[in-house]
C-alpha positions as CSV (number, residue, x, y, z in Angstrom):
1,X,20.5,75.8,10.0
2,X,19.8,74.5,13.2
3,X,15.9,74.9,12.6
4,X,15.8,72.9,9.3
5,X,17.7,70.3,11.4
6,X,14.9,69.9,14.1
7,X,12.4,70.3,11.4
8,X,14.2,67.5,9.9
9,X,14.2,65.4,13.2
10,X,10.6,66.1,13.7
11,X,9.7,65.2,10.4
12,X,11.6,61.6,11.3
13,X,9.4,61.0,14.2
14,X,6.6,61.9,12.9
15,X,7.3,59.1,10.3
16,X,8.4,56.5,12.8
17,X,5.4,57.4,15.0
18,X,2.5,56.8,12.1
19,X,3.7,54.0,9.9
20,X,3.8,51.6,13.0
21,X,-0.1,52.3,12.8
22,X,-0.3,51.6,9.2
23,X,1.7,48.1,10.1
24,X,-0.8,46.9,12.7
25,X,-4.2,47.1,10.4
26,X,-5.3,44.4,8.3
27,X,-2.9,43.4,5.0
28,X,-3.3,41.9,1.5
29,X,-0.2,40.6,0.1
30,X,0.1,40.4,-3.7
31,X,-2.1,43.4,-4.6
32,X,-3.2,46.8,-3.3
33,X,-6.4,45.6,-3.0
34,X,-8.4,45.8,0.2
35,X,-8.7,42.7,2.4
36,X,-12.0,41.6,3.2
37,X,-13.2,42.4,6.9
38,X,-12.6,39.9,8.7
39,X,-8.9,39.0,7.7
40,X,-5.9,40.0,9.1
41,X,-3.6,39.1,6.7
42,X,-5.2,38.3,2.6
43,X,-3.1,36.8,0.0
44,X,-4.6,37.7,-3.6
45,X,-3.4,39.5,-6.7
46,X,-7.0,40.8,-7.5
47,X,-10.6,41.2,-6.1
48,X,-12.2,37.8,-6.6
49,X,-14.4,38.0,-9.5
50,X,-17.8,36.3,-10.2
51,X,-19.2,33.4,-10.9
52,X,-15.7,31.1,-10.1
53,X,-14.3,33.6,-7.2
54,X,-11.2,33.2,-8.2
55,X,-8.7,35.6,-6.8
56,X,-5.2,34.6,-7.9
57,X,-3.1,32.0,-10.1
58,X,-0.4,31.7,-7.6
59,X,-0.5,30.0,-4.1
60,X,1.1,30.4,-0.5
61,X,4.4,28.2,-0.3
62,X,4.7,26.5,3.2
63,X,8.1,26.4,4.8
64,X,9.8,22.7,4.2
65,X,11.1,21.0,7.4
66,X,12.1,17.3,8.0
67,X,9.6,16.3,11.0
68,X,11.7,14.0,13.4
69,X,9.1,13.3,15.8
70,X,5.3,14.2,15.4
71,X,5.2,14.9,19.5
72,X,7.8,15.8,21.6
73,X,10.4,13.5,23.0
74,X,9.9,12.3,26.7
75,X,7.5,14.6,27.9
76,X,9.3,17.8,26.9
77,X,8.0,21.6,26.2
78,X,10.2,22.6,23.6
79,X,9.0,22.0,20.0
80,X,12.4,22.7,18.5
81,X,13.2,19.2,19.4
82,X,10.4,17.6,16.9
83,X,12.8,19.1,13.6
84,X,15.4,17.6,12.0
85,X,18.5,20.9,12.1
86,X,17.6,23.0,14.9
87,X,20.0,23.5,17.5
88,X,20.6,23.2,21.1
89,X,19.8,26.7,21.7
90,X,16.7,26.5,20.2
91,X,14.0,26.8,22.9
92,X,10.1,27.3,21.0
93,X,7.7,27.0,23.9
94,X,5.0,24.2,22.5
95,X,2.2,26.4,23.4
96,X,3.0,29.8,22.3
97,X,3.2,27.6,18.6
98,X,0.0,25.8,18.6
99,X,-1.4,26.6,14.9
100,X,2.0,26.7,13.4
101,X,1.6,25.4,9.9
102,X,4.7,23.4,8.1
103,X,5.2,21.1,5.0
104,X,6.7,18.0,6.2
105,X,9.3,16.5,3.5
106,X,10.4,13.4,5.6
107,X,8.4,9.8,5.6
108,X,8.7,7.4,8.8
109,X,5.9,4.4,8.3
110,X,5.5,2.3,11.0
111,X,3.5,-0.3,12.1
112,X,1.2,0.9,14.6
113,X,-1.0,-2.0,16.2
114,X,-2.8,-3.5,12.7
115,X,-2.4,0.0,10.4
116,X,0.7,1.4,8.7
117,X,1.4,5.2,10.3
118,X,3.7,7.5,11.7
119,X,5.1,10.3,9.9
120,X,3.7,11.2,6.3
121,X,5.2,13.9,3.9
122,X,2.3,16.6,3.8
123,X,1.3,19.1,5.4
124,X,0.9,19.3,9.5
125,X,-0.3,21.7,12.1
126,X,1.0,21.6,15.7
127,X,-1.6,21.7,18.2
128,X,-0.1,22.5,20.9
129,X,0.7,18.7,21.8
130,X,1.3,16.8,18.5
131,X,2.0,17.3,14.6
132,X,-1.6,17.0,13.4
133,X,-1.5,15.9,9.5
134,X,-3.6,18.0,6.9
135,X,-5.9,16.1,4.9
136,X,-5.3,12.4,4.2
137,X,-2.8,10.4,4.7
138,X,-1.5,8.5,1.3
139,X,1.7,7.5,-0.2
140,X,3.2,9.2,-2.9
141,X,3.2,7.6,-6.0
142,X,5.4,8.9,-9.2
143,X,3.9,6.8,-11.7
144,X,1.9,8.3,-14.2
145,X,-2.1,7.3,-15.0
146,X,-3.9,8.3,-17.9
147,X,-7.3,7.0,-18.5
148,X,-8.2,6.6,-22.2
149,X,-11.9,6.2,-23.2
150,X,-14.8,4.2,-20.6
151,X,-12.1,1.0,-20.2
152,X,-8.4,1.7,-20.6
153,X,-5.7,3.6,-18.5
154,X,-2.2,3.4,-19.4
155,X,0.6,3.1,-16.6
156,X,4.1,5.0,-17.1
157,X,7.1,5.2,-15.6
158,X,10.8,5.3,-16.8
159,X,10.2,4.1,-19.6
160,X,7.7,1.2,-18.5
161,X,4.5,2.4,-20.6
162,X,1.1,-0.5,-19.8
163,X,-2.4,-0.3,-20.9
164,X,-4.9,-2.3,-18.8
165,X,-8.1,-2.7,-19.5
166,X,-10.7,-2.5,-16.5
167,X,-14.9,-3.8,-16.3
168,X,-17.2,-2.5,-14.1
169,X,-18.4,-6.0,-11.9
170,X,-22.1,-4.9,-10.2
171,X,-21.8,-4.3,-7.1
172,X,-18.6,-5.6,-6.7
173,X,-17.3,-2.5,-8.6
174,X,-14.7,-2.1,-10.9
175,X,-12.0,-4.6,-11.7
176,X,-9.0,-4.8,-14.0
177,X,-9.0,-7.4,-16.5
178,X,-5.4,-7.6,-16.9
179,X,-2.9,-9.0,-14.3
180,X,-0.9,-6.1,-13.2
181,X,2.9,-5.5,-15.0
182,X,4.6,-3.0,-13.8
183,X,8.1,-3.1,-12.2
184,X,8.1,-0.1,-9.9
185,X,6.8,0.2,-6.5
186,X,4.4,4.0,-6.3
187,X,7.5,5.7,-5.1
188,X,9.7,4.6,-8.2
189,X,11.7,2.1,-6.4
190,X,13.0,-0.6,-8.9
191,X,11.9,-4.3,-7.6
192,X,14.1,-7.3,-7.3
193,X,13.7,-9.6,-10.3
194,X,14.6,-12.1,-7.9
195,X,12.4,-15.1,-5.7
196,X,15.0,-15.3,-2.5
197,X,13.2,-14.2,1.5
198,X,10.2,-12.9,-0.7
199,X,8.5,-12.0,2.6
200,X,11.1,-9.2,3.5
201,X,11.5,-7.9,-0.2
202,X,10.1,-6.1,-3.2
203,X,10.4,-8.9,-5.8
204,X,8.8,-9.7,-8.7
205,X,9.0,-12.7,-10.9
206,X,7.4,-13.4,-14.7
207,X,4.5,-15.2,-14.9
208,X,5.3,-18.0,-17.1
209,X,3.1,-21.4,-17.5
210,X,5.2,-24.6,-16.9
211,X,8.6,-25.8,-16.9
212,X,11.3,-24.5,-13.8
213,X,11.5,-20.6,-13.2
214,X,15.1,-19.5,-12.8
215,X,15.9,-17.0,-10.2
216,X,16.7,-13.6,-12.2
217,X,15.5,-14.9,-15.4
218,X,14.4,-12.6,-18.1
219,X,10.9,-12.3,-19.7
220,X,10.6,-15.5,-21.3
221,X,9.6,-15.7,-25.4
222,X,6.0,-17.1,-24.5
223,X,5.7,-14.3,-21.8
224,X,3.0,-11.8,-22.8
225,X,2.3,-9.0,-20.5
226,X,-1.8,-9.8,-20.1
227,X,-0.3,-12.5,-18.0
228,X,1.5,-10.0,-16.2
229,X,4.2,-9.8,-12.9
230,X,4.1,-12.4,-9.7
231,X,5.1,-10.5,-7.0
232,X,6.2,-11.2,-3.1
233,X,3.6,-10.1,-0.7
234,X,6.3,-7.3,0.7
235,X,6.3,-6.5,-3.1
236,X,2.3,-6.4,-3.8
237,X,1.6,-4.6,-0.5
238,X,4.2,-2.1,-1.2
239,X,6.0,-2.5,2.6
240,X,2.5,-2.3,4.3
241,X,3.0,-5.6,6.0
242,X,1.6,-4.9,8.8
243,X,-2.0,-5.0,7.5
244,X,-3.1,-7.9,9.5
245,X,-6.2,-6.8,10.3
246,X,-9.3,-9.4,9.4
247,X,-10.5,-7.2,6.1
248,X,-14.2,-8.3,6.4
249,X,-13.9,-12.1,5.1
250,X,-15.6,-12.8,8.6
251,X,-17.7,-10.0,10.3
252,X,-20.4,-9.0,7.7
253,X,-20.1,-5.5,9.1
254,X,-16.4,-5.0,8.5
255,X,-15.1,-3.1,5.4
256,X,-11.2,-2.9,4.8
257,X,-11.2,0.7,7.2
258,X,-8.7,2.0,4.5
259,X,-8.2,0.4,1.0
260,X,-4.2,-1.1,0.6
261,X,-3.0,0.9,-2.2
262,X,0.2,-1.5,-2.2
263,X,1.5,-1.5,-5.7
264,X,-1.6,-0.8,-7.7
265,X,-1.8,2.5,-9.6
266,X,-2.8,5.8,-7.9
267,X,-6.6,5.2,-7.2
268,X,-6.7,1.4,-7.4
269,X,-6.0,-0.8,-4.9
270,X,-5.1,-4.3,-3.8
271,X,-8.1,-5.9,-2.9
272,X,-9.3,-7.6,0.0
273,X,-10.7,-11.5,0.3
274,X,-14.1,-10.0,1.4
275,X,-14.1,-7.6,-2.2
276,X,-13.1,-11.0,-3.9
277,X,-16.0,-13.0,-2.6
278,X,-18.1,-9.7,-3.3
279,X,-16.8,-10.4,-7.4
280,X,-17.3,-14.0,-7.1
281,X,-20.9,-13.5,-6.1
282,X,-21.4,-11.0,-8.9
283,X,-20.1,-13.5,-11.6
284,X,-22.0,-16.2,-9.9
285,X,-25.8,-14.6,-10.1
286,X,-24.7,-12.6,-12.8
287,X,-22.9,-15.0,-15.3
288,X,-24.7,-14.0,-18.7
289,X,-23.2,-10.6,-18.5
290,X,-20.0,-11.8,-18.2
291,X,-19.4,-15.5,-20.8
292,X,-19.7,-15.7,-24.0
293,X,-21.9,-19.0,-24.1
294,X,-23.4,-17.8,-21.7
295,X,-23.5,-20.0,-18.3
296,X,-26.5,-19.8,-16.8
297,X,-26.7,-17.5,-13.6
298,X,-26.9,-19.6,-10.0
299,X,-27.5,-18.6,-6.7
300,X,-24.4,-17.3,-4.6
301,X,-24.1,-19.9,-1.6
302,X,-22.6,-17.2,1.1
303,X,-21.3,-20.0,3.8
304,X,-19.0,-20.4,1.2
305,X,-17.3,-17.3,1.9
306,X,-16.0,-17.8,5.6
307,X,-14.2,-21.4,4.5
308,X,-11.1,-22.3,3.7
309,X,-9.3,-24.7,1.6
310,X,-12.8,-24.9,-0.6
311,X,-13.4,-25.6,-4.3
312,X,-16.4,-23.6,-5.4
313,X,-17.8,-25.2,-8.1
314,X,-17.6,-24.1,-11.7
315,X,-17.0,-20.5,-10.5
316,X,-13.3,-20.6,-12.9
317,X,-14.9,-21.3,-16.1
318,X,-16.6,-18.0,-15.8
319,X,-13.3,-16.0,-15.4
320,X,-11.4,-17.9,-17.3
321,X,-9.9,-17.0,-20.8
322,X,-11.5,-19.2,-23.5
323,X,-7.7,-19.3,-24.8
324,X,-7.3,-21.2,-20.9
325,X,-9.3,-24.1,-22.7
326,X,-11.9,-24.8,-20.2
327,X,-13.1,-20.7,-20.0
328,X,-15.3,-19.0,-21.0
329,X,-15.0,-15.4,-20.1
330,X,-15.9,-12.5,-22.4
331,X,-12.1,-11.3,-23.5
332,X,-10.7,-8.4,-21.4
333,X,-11.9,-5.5,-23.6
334,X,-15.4,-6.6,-23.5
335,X,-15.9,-6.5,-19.8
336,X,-14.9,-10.2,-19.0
337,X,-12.6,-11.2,-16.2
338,X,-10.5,-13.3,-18.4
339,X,-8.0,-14.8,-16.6
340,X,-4.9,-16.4,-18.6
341,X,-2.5,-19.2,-17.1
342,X,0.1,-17.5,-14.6
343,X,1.3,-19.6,-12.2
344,X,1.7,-19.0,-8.8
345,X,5.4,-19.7,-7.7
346,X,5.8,-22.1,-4.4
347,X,8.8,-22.1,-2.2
348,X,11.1,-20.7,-4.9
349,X,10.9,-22.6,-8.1
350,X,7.8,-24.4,-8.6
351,X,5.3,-23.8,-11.0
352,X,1.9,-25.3,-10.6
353,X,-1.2,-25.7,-13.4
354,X,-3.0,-22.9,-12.4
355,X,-3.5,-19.2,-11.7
356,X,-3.4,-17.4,-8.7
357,X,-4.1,-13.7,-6.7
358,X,-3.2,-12.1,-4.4
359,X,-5.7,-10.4,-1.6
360,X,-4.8,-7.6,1.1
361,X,-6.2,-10.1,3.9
362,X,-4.1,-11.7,6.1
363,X,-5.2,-15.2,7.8
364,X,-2.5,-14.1,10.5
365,X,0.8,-13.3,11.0
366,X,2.8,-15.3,8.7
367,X,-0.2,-16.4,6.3
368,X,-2.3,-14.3,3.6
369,X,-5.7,-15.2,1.7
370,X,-5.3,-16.2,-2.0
371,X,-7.3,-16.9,-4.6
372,X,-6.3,-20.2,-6.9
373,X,-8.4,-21.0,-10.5
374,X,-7.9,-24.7,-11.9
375,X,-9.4,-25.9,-15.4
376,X,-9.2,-29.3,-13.6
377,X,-11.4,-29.7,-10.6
378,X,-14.1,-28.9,-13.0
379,X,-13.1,-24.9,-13.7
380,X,-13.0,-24.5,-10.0
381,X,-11.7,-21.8,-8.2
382,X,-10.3,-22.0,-4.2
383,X,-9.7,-19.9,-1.5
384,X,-6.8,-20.9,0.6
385,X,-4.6,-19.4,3.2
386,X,-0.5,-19.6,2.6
387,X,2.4,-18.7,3.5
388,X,3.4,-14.9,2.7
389,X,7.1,-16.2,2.6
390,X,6.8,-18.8,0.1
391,X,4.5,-18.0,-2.5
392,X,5.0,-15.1,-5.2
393,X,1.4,-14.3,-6.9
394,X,-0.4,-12.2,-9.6
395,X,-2.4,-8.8,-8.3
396,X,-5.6,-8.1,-10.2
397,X,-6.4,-4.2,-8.9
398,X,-9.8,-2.6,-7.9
399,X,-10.8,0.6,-8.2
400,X,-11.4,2.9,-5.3
């Protein structure tokens, strides 16, 4: 008895002594196939098969913390201290964890200098000093896109369901040629039908042609949604008020450095007064692509560009709507810009005899670039600096 009881024991240690061994050589998770040499650790349910190497359907799920901080506070050593739930007692030495990989659920944007940053929900690696962020950094945006045919995409959310039509402009890329209609910022957030402290808010107003606007009013019976939303610049740059850095309307070898999604659709943005002299140079030299008559094409005049408060020329009759009365755009589905009447609102209530858009360019700090069009003036259209607390304006996007 006492024999098959040490036989047994040994039997035990034996066991204890080899699988230890077994537990320090290279793994694959998922299968019992063999990792490949030089991994520690393989996650696949299969050999990866040719031509697409594809090894498995399913994917690695990252742990989900809420990042407080993306270094740690003043000066400190303990990493603990950069997530949102751990405890006193926690003590995680910031070097031993350099290449520890987390998904970060928890946005803080701030302005840093002239750019919107600070803390993105996506995945980050810590370094060893600071919460490095995977991949680029971009806003989440609910709203669904789906493009239908070579000039269409339809916008959806919550039951708000749009269908824009979009023309490619040159070099000046592609353009939609509807004003923009939607009612929800990219993250779903509801705007404020409402004009008061427009600077500080998401609000958005209807675009309606003459007569008083009413604060809160609903869509109007002559509203059509080609003429689309007015929105406060908080509204149109979707909180990235910060963006006051000079987007290229003066140095010929500045771009916007990142485009302003603001509340354009997922791949569109809000674009900048140096992409808006970029179209009206297009429709200038290349008018006969774009009217229906067509006006003759003219030579660009590029001092023109760097000016403000300036009327240039006849450049409105070729984005305007023939149903404007002095246009003479091709209509939106057939690749013309064709702008309709949708007044700019001024210091609350006013509505002037024109239509108006927003850029991403600020002038400075309380002022952004605009673009105005006038059938008076002879069809002219203006590029003007203003207040960002006193006008609400219409948003043409551009594609990425």
């Amino acid at each position: 008895m006492k024999t098959k009881k040490n036989l047994t024991h040994l039997i035990l240690v034996l066991f204890l002594i080899f699988i230890p061994l077994n537990l320090f050589s290279q793994v694959t998770i998922g299968s019992n196939s063999t990792p490949v040499d030089g991994a520690l650790l393989e996650l696949k349910e299969k050999n990866a098969l040719s031509p697409g190497g594809e090894n498995s359907t399913k994917g690695l799920g990252l742990p989900r913390v809420s990042l407080s901080s993306l270094t740690i506070p003043a000066a400190g050593t303990n990493l603990a201290t950069t997530i949102v739930g751990t405890i006193a007692s926690d003590n995680w030495d910031k070097g031993d964890h350099a290449g520890l990989f987390v998904y970060n659920m928890r946005e803080d944007l701030q302005c840093v200098g002239e750019e919107l940053d600070g803390i993105y929900s996506m995945i980050h690696v810590w370094d060893g000093e600071k919460w490095e962020p995977i991949g680029k950094k971009r806003r989440k945006d609910v709203r669904s896109i789906t493009y239908i045919g070579t000039n269409q995409f339809k916008l959806e959310y919550n039951g708000e369901s749009t269908t824009y039509y979009y023309a490619s402009f040159g070099d000046a890329g592609k353009w939609m040629t509807q004003n923009l209609a939607t009612k929800y910022t990219p993250d779903g957030t509801l705007l404020n039908n409402a004009i008061a402290n427009p600077d500080t808010q998401g609000n958005f107003a209807y675009a309606i042609t003459s007569g008083t606007y009413t604060p809160g009013q609903s869509a109007p019976g002559s509203w059509t949604v080609e003429q689309g939303m007015l929105y406060s610049w908080f509204a149109g740059m979707n909180g990235d008020v910060c963006v006051t850095k000079n987007q290229g309307h003066h140095e010929t070898d500045e771009g916007p450095s990142e485009y302003v999604q603001g509340i354009c659709p997922r791949g569109w943005h809000v674009p900048s007064d140096k992409e808006w002299n970029r179209l009206e140079q297009e429709l200038a030299e290349n008018s006969v692509n774009y009217t229906i008559t067509p006006i003759a094409n003219e030579v660009w005049y590029t001092p023109l560009e760097i000016e403000n408060d300036v009327r240039r020329g006849s450049q409105a009759k070729r984005m305007f709507s023939v149903s404007a009365g002095a246009g003479d755009s091709k209509t939106a589905q057939n690749g013309g810009f064709d702008v309709l009447y949708a007044s700019p609102l001024y210091a609350g209530t006013t509505i002037m005899p024109q239509a108006g858009f927003m850029t991403s360019s600020k002038y400075n700090a309380t002022d952004m670039w605009i673009r105005t069009l006038w059938t008076a003036y002879g069809s002219c259209i203006g590029r003007f600096n203003v207040p960002v607390n006193n006008y609400m304006i219409a948003i043409r996007c551009k594609k990425d």
